[in-house]
C-alpha positions as CSV (number, residue, x, y, z in Angstrom):
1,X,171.8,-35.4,119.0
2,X,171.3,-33.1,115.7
3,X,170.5,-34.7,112.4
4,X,170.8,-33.0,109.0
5,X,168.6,-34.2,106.6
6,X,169.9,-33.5,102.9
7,X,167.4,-34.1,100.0
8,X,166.7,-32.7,96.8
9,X,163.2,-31.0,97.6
10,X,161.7,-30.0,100.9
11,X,158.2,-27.9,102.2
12,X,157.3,-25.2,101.3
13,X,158.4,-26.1,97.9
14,X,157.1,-29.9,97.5
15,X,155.8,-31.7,100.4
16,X,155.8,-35.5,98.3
17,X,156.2,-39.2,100.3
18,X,159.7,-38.3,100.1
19,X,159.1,-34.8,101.9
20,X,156.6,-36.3,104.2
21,X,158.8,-39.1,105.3
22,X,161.6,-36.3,106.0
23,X,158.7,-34.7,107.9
24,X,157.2,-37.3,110.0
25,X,161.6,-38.2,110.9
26,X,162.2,-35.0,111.9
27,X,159.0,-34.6,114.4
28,X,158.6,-38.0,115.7
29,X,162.8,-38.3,116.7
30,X,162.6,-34.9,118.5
31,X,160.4,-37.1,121.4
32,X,163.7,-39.0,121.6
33,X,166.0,-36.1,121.6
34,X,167.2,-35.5,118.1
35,X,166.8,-31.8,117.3
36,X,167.0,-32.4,112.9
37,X,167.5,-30.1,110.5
38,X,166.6,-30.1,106.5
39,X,168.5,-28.7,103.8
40,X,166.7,-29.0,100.3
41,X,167.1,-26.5,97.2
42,X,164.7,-24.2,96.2
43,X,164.1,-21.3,93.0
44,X,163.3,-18.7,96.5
45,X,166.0,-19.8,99.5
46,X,165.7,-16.5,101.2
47,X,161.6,-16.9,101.2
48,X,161.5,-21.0,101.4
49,X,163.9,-20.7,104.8
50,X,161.9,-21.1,107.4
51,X,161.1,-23.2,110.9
52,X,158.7,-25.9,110.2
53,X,157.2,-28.3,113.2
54,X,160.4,-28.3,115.2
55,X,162.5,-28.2,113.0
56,X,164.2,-25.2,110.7
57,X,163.9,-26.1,106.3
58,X,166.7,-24.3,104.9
59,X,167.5,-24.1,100.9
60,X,170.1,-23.5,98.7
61,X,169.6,-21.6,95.3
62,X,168.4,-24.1,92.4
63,X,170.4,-23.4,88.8
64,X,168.7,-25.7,87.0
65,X,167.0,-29.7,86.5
66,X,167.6,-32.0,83.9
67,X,166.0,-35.3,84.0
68,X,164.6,-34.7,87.6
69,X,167.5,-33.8,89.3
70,X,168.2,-30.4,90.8
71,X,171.9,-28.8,90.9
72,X,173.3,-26.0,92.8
73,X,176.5,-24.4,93.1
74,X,175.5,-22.8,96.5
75,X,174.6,-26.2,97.8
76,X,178.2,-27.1,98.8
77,X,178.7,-24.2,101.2
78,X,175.4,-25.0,102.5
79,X,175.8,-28.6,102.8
80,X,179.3,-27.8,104.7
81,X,178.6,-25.3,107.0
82,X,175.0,-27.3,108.3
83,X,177.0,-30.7,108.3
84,X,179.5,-29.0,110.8
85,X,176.9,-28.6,113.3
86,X,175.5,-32.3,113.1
87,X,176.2,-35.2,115.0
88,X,174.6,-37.5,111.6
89,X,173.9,-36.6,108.3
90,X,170.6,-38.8,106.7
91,X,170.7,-38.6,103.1
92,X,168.0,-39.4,101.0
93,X,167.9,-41.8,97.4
94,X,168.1,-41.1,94.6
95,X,169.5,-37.8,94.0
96,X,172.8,-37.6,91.7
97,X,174.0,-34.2,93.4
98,X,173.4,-35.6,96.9
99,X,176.5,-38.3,95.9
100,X,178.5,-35.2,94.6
101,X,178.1,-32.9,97.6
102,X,179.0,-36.0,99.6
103,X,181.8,-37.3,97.8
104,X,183.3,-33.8,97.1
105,X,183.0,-32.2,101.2
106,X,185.2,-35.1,102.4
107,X,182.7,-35.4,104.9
108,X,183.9,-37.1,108.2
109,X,180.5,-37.3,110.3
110,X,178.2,-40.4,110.4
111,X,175.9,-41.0,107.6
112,X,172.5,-42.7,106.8
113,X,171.0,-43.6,103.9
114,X,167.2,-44.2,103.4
115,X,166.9,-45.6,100.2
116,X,163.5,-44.7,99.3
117,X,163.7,-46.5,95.3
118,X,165.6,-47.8,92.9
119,X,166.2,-45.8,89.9
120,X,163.9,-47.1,87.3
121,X,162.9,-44.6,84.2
122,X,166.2,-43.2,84.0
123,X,167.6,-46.4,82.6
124,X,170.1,-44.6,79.9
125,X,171.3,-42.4,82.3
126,X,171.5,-44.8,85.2
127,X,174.8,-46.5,83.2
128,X,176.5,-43.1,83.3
129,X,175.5,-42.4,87.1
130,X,176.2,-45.9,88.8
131,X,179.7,-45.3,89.1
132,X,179.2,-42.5,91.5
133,X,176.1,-44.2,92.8
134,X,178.3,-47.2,94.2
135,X,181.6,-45.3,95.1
136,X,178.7,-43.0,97.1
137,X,176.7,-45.8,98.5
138,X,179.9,-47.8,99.6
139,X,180.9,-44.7,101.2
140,X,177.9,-44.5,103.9
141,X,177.6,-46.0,107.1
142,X,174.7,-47.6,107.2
143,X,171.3,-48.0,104.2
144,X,168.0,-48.5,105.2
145,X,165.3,-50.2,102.8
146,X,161.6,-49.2,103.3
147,X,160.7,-52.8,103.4
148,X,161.9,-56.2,103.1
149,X,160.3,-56.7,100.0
150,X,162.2,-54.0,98.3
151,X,165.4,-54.9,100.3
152,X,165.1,-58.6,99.0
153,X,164.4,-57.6,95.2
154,X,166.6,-54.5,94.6
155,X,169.5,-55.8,93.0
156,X,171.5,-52.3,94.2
157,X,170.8,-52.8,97.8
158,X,171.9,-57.1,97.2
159,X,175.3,-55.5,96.9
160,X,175.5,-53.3,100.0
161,X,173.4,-56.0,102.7
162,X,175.8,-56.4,105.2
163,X,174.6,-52.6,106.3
164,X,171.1,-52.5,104.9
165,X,168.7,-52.6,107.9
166,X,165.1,-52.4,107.2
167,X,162.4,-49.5,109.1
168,X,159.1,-49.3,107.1
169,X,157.8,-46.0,106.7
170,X,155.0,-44.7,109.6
171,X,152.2,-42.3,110.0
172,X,151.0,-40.3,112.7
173,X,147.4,-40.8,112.8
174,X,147.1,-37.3,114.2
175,X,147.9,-36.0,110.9
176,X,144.9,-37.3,110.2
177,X,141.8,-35.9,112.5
178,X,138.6,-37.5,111.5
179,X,136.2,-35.6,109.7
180,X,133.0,-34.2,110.8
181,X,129.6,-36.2,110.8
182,X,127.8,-33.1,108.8
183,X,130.9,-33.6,106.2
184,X,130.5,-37.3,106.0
185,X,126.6,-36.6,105.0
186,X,128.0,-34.3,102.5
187,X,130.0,-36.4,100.8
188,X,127.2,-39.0,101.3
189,X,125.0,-37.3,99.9
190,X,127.1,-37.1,96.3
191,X,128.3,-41.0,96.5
192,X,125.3,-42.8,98.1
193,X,126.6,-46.1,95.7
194,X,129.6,-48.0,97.7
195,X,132.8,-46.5,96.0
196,X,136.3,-47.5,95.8
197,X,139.3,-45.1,96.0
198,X,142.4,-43.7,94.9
199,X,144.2,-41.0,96.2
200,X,147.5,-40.4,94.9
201,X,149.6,-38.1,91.8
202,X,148.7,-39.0,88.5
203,X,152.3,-40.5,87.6
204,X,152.8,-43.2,84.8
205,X,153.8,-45.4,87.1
206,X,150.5,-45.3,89.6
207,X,148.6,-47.7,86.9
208,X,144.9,-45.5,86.6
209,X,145.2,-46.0,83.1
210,X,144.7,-49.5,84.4
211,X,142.0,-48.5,87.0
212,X,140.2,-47.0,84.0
213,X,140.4,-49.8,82.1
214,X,139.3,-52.2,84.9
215,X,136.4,-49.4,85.7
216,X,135.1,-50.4,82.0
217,X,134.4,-54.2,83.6
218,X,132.6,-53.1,87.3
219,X,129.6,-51.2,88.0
220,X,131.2,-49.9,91.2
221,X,131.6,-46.2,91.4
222,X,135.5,-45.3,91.5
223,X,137.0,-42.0,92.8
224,X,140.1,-40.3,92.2
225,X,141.9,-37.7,94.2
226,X,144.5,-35.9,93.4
227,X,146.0,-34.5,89.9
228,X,149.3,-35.0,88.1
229,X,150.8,-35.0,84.7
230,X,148.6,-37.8,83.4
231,X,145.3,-35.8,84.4
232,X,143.9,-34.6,80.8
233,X,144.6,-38.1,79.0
234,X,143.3,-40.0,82.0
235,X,140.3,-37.8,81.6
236,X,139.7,-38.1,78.2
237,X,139.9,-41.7,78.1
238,X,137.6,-41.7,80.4
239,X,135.3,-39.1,78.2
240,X,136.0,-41.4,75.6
241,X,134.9,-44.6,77.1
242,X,131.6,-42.7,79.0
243,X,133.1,-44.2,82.6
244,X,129.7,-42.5,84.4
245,X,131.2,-44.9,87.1
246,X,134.5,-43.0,87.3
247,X,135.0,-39.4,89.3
248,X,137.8,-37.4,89.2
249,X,137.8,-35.4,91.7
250,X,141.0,-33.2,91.9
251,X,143.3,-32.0,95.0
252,X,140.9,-32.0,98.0
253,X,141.7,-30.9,101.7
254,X,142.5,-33.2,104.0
255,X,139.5,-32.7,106.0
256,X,137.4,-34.1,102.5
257,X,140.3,-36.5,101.6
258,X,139.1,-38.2,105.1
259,X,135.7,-38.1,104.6
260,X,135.8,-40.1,101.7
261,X,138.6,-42.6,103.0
262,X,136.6,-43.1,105.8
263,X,133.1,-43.6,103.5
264,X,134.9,-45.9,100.9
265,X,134.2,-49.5,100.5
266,X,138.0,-49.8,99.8
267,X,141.2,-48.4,98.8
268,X,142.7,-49.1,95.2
269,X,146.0,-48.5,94.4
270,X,147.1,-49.4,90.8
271,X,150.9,-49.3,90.8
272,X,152.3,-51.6,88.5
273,X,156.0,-50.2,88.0
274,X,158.7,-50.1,90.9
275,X,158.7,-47.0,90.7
276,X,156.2,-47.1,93.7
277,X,158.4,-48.3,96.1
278,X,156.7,-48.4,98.7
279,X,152.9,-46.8,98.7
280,X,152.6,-44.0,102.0
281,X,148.5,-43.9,100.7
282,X,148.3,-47.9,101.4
283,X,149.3,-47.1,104.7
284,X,146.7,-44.1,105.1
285,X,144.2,-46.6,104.2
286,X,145.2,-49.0,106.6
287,X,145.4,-46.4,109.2
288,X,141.5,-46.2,108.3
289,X,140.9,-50.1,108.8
290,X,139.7,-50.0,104.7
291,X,140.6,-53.3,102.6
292,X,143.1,-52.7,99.9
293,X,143.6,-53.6,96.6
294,X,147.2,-53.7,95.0
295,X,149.3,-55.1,92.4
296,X,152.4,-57.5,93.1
297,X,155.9,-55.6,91.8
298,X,157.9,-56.7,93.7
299,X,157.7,-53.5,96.6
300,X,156.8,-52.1,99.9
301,X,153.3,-52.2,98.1
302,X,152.9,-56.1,99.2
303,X,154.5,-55.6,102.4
304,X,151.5,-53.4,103.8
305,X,149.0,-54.9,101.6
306,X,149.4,-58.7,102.4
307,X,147.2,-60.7,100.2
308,X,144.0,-62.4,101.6
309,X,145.0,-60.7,105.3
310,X,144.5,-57.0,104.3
311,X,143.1,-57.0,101.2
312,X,144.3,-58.4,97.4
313,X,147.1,-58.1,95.6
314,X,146.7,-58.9,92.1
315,X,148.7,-58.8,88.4
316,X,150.2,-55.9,87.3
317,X,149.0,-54.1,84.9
318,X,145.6,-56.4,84.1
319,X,142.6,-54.6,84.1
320,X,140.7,-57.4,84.2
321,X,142.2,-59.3,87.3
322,X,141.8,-55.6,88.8
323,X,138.1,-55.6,87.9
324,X,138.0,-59.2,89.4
325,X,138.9,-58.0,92.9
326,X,136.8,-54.5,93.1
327,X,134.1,-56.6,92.5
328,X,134.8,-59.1,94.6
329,X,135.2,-56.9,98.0
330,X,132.7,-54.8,97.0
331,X,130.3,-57.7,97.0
332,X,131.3,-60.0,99.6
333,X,131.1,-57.6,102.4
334,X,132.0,-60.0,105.3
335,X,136.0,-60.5,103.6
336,X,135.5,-56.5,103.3
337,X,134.9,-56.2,106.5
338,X,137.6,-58.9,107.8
339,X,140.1,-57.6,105.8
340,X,139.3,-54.1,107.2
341,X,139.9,-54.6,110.8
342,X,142.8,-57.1,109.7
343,X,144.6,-54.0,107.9
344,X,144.3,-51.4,111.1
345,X,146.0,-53.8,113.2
346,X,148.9,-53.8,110.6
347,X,148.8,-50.6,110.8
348,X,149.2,-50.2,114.4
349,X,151.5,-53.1,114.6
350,X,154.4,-52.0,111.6
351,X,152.9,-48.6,110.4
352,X,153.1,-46.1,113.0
353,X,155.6,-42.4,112.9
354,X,156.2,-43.4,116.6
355,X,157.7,-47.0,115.6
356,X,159.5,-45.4,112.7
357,X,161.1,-42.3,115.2
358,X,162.0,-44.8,117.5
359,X,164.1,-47.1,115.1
360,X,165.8,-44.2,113.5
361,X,166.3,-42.6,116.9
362,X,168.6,-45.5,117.7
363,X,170.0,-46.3,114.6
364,X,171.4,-42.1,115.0
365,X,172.9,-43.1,118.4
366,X,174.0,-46.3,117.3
367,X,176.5,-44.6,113.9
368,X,176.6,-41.6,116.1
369,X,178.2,-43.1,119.4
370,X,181.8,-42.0,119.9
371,X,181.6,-38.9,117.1
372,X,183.9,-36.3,118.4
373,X,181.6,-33.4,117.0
């Protein structure tokens, strides 16, 4: 069974949830016998071609972006030739010139959809686009939603659910190799105070602005990894305010980024716009056995963090409800702990690449059975 996998970015270039979803697809069907294959555009295609894990990334040239999506002419003999070769094609949403390419090759091979999120800041330009959007989406053989939240609350995916199916996103917890005990004491060493955290891209959507705010109300230490275009006025709020409790700690290796999951009294994830759709960090956390805090929109958010089972999940965008629950697993350390162990067996239960390979593995053989390629 081959699989083409079509999105708008790929590694080397990006490696974002969407990339690392592609990523986790592509290794954990091969187990199952699907030999994938990623096309993605790129500013370098002769460089960014390469074999990655199993699997080959290839590009096509990138003319230009306009309100974060990528065109290319050389896409469509790209898209053509690798979609010969393929037994499926797995698209991912949102990304306008996906529709074109797809609407345009007359392709006749079986197609997937994983609809990773509505689009949501676009809103002007959504009107224009959801002509193509349905005629594309109608088109397809089968969509599947990240979660049953997002499934149930997407008013797109209401009109397309006699072929939606849900399969949650998955990790492989060897991705994630625990860190050493000398690089615990390290990081032990600088945050000796119980400390929350966040890892994730400073997007408008991820709510720190609300983290910060909330910060202002608890005397527990919070840390932040990672760095996006809301670093500098995230920072100099928090220069502003004096947040002595607040760290910003930049882009860390993995091998620190595990230290400090694995040290923290809890995971905090802000998100109060559905633009988070469905949260991959929640699911690191879990992975860890750490509580979580999140905020109810609706998403995939609430379907890894279930409230008073794995953590809380509180009002958007209220710093003060968001203070309320730091606090309140940072104190009471016996619902820290319960909540903990309660999240790691989600984890192993719903969150696993394995689980996730599986499902997709014979949802390919499923569209795929009786293709004369």
């Amino acid at each position: 069974m081959r699989v083409l996998h079509f999105f708008k970015t790929y590694w080397p270039d990006t490696f974002g949830g969407i990339e690392r979803t592609i990523h986790a697809i592509a290794k954990g069907t091969a187990r199952f016998g699907v030999q994938s294959e990623v096309l993605s555009l790129s500013h370098a295609p002769l460089k960014n071609s390469r074999e990655f894990d199993g699997h080959v990334a290839y590009k096509a040239k990138l003319d230009l972006e306009f309100a974060s999506t990528g065109f290319s002419l050389e896409v469509f003999g790209r898209f053509r030739e690798l979609s010969k070769k393929a037994d499926v094609v797995h698209y991912h949403f949102p990304w306008p010139m996906m529709d074109i390419v797809h609407l345009t090759t007359l392709l006749s091979k079986p197609t997937v959809v994983t609809y990773h999120s509505d689009i949501v800041k676009q809103r002007m330009l959504l009107q224009f686009y959801k002509p193509l959007m349905r005629r594309f989406l109608r088109s397809v053989d089968k969509i599947v939603a990240t979660s049953p939240n997002y499934a149930a609350t997407s008013d797109i995916l209401q009109r397309y659910k006699d072929k939606t199916m849900v399969i949650p996103l998955g990790l492989d917890e060897a991705d994630y190799p625990r860190a050493s005990e000398d690089l615990k004491a390290r990081w032990r060493e600088i945050f000796p105070q119980p400390f929350f955290l966040f890892v994730g891209v400073f997007r408008y959507y991820k709510g720190i602005d609300i983290l910060l705010k909330a910060a202002q109300q608890t005397k527990l230490d919070i840390i932040l990894i990672g760095e996006g275009p809301m670093e500098a006025s995230l920072k100099a709020f928090a220069r502003e305010h004096s947040l002595r409790n607040v760290h910003f700690l930049g882009a860390l290796p993995d091998t620190d980024r595990n230290a400090l999951l694995e040290l923290s009294t809890g995971f905090v994830f802000p998100s109060h716009l559905r633009s988070e759709a469905f949260g991959l960090s929640l699911v690191e956390a879990a992975m860890f056995g750490k509580p979580m805090i999140s905020c109810e929109i609706g998403t995939g958010t609430s379907f890894i963090n279930a409230h008073e089972e794995t953590g809380l999940v509180v009002k958007p965008n209220d710093p003060l409800d968001l203070a309320n629950a730091i606090t309140r697993l940072g104190e009471n350390h016996g619902e820290n702990r319960l909540f903990g162990h309660q999240a790691r067996d989600a984890y192993l239960q719903k969150f696993t690449a394995n689980d996730m390979a599986r499902h997709y593995a014979a949802l390919y053989e499923e569209i795929g059975r009786g293709n004369p390629s």
